[in-house]
N, C-alpha and C positions, 0 to 999 in steps of 0.2 A: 509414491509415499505421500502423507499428507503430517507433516510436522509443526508442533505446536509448542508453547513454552508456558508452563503457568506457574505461578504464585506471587509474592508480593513483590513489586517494583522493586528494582534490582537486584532480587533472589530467586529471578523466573528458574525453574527446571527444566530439563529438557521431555518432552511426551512422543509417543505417537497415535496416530489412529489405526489400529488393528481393522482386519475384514469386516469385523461387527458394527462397525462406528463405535466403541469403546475406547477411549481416551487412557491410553497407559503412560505410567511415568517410564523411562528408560535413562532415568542418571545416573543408572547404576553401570551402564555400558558406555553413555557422551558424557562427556564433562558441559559440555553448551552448544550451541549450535550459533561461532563466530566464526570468524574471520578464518583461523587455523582448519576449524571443522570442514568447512564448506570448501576453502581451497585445497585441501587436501583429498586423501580416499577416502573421506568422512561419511560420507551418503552411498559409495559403496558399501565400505565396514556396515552401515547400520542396516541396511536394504540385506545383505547376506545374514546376519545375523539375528534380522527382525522375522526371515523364511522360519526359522527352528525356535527361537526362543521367545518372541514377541509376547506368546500367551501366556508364559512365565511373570509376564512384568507388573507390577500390580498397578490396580485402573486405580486413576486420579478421582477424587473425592468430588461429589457433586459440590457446587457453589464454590469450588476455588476459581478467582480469578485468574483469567487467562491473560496473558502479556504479548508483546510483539512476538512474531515468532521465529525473530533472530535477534541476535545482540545489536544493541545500538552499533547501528553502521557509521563509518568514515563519512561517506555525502547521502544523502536525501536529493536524489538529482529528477525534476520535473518536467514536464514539454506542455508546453503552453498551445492553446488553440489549435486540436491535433483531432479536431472533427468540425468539418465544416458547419453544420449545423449550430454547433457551440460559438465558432468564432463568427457566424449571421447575428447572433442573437445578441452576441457582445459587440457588435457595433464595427468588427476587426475583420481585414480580408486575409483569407486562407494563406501563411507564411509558404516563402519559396523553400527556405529551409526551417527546422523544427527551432525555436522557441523555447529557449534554456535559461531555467531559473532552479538556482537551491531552494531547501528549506532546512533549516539550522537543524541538528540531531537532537537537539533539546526540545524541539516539539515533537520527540517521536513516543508512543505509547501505546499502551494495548486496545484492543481494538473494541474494551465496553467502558472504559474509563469515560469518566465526566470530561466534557468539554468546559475548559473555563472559557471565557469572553473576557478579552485582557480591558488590562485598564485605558481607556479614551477613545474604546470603539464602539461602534454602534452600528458596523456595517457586516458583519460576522453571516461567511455565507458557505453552503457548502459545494462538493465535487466528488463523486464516486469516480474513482478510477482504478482500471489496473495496472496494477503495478509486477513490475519483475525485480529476482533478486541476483546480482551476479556470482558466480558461483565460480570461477579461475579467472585470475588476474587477466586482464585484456588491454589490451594498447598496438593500437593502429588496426584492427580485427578488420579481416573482409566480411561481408557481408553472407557470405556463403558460409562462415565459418563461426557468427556471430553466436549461431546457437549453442556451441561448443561451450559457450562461457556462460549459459544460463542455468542459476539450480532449481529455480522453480517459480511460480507467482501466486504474488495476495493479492486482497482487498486492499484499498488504499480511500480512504479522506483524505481527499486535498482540501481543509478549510482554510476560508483566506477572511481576513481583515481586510473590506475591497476600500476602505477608509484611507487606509496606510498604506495598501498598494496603490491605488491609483490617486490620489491627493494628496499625497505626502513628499511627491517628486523622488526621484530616486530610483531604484532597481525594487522589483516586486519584492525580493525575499523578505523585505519590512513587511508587508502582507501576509505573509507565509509561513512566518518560524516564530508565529505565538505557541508557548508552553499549552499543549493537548494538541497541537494543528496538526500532527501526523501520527492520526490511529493506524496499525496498520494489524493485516490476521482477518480474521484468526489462528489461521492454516500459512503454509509455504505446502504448495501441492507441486511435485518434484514434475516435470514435461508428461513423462508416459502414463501421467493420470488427470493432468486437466483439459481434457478434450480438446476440442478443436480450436485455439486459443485466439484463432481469427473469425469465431462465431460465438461468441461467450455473451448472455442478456446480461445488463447491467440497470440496476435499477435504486434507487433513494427515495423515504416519504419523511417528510416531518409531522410530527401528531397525526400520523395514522394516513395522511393526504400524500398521493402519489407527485412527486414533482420531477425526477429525471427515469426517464425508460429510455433506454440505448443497448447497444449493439456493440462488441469491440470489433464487427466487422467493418465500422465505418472510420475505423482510424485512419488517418491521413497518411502517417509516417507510420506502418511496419514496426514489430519488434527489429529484427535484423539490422533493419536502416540504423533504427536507431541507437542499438548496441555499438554499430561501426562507426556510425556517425558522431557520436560522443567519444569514442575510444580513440578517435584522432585529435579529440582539446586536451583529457587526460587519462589519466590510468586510472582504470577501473577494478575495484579490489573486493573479494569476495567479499559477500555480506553487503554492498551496495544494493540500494534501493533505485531502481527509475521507474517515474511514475507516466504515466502513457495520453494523459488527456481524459478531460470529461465531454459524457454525450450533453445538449442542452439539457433545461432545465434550473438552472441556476440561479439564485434568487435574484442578485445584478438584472439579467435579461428579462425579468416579467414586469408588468406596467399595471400600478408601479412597482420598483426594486420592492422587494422584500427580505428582511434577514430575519437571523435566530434572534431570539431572546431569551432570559432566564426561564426555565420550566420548558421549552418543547424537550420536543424526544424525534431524535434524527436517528433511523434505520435503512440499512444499503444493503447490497450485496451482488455478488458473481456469480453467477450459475459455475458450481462445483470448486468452488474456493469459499463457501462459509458465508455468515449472514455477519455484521456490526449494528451495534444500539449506544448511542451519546445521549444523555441526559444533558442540557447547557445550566450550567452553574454560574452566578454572575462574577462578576469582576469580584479578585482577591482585593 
């Protein structure tokens, strides 16, 4: 299934995508698509349900905006340097183990909303990655078993403030959890429809100029590893977000650095998880 959430910031509804690619609302059958939904029979109930009555549902209105497409989660959990290519570029050797950093839930939002550029940066850079969402409570998971706790994966911007992470002393999440810094959507595409999730193109341009083309087959760290590998620091609660690494590309690694400024247009996407568009709005 490929589930989606739209209308306005904090009164997203719940959709889906029917065979047609038509966008239906169905919050007439989910209340939302959180924490309770996902850990729950939720995605069974609506998968048996969506077989007979889906075409019932009425299609969502062109030009409504589309939102995250789960409720703001508990953590925004990220793995840093988790393609080698990326971590050459950034100056950093490939970690023995994966590279964990949050990003605060208050930069999470949908996945066409405006990026701001907060106030006293100037280093404002992006990362296409994918990301998975947890879908049953997980703590201590083996790695065999990791999949069990997965409900499906997005698109994910990781934008960073490379100002405030890396100048400012301290833990990256100062980088990381500016308000817009984690668009994510526009889809949660449920396992048995996004392909082969260890071959997915992954690709970002700013004003139309291509700057990251990658592979999720070059991830370092495994989805599995990494489900298990985190689920031994904490408990992992449906509706968690883990973001997977970006391929290079990066504005940091090009010479010289280059960042956003007010006016580009930053566009990404995963083959078979959906495309994202950021307009950068300047500092509030």
């Amino acid at each position: 299934m490929k589930l989606f959430r739209f209308g306005s910031p904090g009164e997203e509804k719940p959709g889906l995508v029917d065979r047609d690619g038509v966008h239906r609302d169905v919050s007439a059958v989910v209340g939302d698509y959180d924490e309770k939904f996902l850990g729950g029979d939720g995605l069974a109930r609506l998968e048996d349900w969506a077989a007979g009555g889906l075409d019932s549902a009425p299609p969502v209105p062109d030009g409504v905006r589309i939102g995250p497409p789960v409720v703001r989660p508990s953590k925004i959990i990220c793995i840093g340097l988790n393609f080698s290519d990326h971590a050459a570029e950034s100056g950093m050797e490939l970690p023995a183990e994966p590279v964990v950093f949050f990003k605060a839930n208050s930069a999470y939002c949908g996945p066409h909303d405006d990026l701001i550029l907060p106030r006293g940066g100037d280093k404002t850079d992006w990362e296409v990655e994918l990301a998975l969402v947890i879908g049953r409570k997980a703590q201590y998971v083996s790695e065999e078993s990791a999949m069990d706790h997965v409900a499906g994966y997005a698109l994910h911007n990781d934008y960073s403030e490379r100002a405030f992470q890396l100048e400012r002393c301290g833990q990256w999440v100062k980088g990381k959890s500016c308000d817009t810094f984690a668009p994510l959507g526009p889809l949660l595409v449920t396992p048995d429809e996004a392909g082969d999730i260890n071959n997915l193109r992954m690709w970002l341009t700013v004003n139309g100029e291509s700057m990251q083309e990658g592979s999720t087959s070059k991830l370092h760290f495994k989805i599995p590893y990494l489900v298990s590998y985190l689920s031994r620091f904490m408990t992992l609660l449906p509706g968690d977000v883990i973001s997977t690494g970006t391929p290079p590309g990066v504005g940091l690694g090009m010479k010289p650095p280059r960042f956003l400024k007010a006016g580009d247009v930053v566009e990404l996407g995963i083959d078979g998880l959906g495309t994202q568009k950021q307009t950068v709005r300047p500092a509030l």
